[in-house]
C-alpha positions as CSV (number, residue, x, y, z in Angstrom):
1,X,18.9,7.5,5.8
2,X,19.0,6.8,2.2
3,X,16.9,4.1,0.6
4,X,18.1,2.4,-2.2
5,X,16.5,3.1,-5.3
6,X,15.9,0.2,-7.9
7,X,13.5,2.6,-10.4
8,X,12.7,6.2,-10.4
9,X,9.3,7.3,-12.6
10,X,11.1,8.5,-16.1
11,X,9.1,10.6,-19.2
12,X,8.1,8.4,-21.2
13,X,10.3,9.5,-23.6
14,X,13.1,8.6,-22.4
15,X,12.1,5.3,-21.8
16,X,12.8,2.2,-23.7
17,X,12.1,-0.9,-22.6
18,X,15.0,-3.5,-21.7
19,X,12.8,-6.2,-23.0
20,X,10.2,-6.4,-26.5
21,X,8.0,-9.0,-27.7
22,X,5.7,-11.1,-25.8
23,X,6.5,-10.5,-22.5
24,X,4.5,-9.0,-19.1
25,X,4.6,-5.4,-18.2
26,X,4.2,-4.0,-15.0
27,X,3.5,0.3,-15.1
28,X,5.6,1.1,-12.2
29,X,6.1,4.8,-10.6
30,X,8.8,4.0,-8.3
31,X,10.4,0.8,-7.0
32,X,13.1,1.2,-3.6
33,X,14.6,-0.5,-0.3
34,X,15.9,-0.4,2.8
35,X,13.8,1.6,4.4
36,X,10.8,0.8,6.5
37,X,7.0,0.4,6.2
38,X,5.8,3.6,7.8
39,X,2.3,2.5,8.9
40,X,-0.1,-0.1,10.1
41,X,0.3,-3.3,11.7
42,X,4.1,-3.8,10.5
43,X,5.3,0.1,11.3
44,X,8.4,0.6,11.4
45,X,9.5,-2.7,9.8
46,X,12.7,-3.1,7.1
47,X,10.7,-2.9,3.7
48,X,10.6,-2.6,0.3
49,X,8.6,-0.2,-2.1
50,X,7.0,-1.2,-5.5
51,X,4.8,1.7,-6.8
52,X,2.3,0.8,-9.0
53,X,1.2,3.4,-11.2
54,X,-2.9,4.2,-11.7
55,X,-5.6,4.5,-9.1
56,X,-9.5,3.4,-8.5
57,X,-9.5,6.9,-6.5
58,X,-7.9,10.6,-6.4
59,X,-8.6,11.3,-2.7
60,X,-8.2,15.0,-1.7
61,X,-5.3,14.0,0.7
62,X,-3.3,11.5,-0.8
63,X,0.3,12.0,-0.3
64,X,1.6,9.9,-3.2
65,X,-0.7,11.2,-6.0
66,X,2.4,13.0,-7.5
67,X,3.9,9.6,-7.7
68,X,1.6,7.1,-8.9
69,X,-0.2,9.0,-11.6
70,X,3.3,9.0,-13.2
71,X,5.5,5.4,-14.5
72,X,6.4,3.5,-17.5
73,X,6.2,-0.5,-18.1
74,X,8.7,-2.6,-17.1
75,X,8.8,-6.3,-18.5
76,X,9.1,-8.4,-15.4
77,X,12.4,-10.3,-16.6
78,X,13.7,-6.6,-15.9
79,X,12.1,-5.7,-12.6
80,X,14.0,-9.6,-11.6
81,X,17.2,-8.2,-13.0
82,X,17.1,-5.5,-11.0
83,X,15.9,-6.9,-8.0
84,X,19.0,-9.4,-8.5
85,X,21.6,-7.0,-9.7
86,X,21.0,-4.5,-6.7
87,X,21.0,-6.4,-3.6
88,X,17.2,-7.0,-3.2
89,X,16.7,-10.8,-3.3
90,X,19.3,-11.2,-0.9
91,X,17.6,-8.5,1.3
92,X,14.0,-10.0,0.9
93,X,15.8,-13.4,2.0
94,X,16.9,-12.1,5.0
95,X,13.3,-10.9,5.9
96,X,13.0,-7.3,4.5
97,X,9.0,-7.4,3.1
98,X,8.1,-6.6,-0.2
99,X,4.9,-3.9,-0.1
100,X,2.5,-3.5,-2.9
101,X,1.6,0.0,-2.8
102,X,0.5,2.6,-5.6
103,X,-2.0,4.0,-6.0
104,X,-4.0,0.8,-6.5
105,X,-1.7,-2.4,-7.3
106,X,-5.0,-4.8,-7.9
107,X,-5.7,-2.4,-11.2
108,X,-2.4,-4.9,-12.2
109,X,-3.1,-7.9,-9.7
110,X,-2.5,-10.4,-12.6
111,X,0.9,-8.9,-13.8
112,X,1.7,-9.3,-10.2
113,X,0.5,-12.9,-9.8
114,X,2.8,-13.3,-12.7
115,X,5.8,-11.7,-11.4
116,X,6.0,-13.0,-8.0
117,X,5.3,-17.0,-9.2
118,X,8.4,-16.1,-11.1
119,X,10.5,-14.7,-8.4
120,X,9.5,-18.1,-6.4
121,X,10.4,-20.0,-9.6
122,X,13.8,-18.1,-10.1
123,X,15.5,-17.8,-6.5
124,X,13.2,-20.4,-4.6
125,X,11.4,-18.3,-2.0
126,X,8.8,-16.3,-1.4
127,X,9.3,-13.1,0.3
128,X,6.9,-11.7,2.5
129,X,4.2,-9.5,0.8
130,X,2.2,-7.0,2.0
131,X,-0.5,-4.9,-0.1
132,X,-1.9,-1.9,0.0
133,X,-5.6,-1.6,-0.9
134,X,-8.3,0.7,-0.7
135,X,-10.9,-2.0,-0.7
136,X,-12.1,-1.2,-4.4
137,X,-11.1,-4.1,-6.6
138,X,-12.0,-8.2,-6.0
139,X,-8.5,-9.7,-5.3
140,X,-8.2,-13.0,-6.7
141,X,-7.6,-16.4,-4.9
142,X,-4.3,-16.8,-6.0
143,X,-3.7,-13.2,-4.6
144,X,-5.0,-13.4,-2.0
145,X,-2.9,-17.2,-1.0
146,X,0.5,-14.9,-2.4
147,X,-0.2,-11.7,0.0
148,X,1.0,-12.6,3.6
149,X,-0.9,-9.1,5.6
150,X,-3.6,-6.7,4.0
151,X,-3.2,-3.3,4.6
152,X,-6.9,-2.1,3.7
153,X,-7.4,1.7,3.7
154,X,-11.5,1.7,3.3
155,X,-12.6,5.7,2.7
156,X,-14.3,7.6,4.6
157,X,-16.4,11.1,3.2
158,X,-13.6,13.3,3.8
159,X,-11.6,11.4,0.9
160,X,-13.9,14.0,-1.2
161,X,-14.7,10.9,-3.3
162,X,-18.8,9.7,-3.4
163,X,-19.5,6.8,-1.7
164,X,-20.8,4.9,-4.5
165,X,-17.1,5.3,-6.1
166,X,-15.3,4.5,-2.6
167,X,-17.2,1.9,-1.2
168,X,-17.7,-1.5,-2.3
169,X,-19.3,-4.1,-0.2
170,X,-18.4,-7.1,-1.7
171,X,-15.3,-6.6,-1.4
172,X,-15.1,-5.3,2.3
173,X,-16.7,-8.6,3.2
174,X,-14.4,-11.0,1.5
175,X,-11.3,-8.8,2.9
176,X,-13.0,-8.7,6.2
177,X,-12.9,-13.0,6.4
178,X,-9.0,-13.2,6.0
179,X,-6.9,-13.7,9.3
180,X,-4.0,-11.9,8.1
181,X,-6.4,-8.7,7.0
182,X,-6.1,-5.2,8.8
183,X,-7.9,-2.0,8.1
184,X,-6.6,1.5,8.5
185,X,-8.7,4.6,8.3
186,X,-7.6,7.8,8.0
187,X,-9.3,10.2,10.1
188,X,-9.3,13.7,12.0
189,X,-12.1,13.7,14.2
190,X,-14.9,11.4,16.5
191,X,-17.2,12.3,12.9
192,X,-15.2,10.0,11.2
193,X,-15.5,7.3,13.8
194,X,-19.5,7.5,13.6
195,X,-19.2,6.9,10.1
196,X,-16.3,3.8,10.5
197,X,-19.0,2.3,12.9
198,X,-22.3,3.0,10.7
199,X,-20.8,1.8,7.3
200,X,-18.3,-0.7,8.3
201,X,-18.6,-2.1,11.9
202,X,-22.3,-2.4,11.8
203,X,-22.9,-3.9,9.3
204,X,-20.9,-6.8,9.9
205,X,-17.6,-5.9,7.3
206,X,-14.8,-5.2,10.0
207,X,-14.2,-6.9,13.6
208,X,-13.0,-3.4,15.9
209,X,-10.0,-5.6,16.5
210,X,-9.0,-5.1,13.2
211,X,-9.1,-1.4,12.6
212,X,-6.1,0.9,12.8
213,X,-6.9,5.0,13.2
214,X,-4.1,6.9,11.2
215,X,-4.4,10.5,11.4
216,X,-4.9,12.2,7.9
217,X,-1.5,14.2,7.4
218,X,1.0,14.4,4.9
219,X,3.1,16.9,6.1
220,X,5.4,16.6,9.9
221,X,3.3,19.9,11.2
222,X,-0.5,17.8,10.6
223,X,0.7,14.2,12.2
224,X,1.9,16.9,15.2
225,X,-1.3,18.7,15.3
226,X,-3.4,15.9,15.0
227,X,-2.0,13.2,16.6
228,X,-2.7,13.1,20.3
229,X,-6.8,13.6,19.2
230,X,-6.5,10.7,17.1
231,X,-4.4,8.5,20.0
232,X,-7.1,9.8,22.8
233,X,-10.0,8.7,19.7
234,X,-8.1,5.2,19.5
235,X,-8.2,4.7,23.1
236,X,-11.8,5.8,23.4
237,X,-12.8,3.1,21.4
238,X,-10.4,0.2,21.8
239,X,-9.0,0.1,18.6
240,X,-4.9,-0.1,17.6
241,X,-3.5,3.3,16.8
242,X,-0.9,4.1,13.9
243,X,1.4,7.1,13.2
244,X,2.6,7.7,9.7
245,X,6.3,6.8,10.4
246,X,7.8,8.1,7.1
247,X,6.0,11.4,7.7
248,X,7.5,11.7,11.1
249,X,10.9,11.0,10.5
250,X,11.2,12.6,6.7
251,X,8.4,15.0,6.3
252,X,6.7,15.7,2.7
253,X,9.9,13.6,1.3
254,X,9.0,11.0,-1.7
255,X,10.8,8.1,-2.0
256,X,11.1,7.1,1.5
């Protein structure tokens, strides 16, 4: 299976904008469809990719770092153009969902805001939007009244990132009060549960019936290895369990 690809991460010098002079840009690393979301509550569902380039973080086990830390701006009246010209809109119509990923899209919330009020304006509908987030950044109302599920990836200490830089509990309570709000964490042992419950469940941030366990691989041999320990861990503590789809099915494959 071969998604379609609407925008592929270029050197910047090769680059050149389709559109100058007082318009919104949006950095983008990679933009593609028909293919499916490969984890959390809507696993294995037809989706869309916009990469955002730029991230709060630099986790030690990030599978899309080689990605997102590369991208060029793209005015939005081209990203529409694209999305138009390629098959998208009609495809989003039909009920494909649009995820928000990067890196960290709420480093460019507002661009966003911007560029989906004019996708409503231009074609009359609002696709369904899901966002990825690692639970850094304050979304805004109107984001959050846009975004139809939250795909929250809190970090845990194996992330190699301090805590201070990783968690923020303003944030993790305001995401914690939305209905359509889910949190996956990405773990490889009962550790990593201890700390879930310490820093998050405890204190009153996350219901248990709104955590997902993910196991932390980014290659076909780790989600192997790992994945019955993390299903027997999910079980153990009556939470949902999620495989990393994409990773099963394509391996260490970008762009999928």
């Amino acid at each position: 299976m071969s998604p379609k690809i609407i925008i592929e991460a270029l050197p910047k010098d090769q680059y050149i904008p389709t559109y100058k002079g007082g318009l919104v840009y949006l950095n983008v690393a990679e933009f593609y469809f028909d293919t499916i979301q490969g984890e959390g509550i809507y696993t294995g569902y037809p989706a869309a990719f916009l990469r955002l380039q730029d991230c709060t973080l630099n986790c030690v086990y990030c599978d899309t770092s080689l990605v997102w830390k590369k991208g060029n701006p793209y005015a939005t009246p081209d990203l529409l153009a694209k999305m138009n010209s390629t098959g998208l809109v009609d495809k989003l119509r039909a009920g494909q969902h649009l995820v928000l990923t990067g890196g960290s899209p709420l480093k460019q919330q507002q661009k966003l805001i911007l560029l989906i009020n004019e996708f409503i304006y231009q074609f009359g509908f609002k696709p369904f939007i899901e966002i990825e987030n690692e639970c850094i950044l304050m979304p805004t109302p109107e984001m959050i009244a846009l975004v139809d599920c939250w795909n929250n990836s809190p970090k845990l200490s194996d992330s190699g990132m301090p805590f201070k830089v990783r968690y923020n509990s303003l944030v993790l309570g305001t995401l914690g009060t939305l209905n359509n709000s889910w949190f996956k964490f990405v773990v490889t042992s009962e550790e990593d549960w201890e700390e879930i419950s310490m820093d998050f469940i405890e204190p009153g941030f996350i219901e248990k019936d709104r955590i997902i366990l993910m196991p932390e691989a980014a290659t076909q041999a780790e989600l192997f290895s790992l994945q019955d320990r993390i299903v027997s861990m999910a079980i153990r503590h009556n939470v949902r369990y999620s495989t990393r789809l994409h990773i099963a099915l394509w391996d260490k494959k970008i762009g999928v």
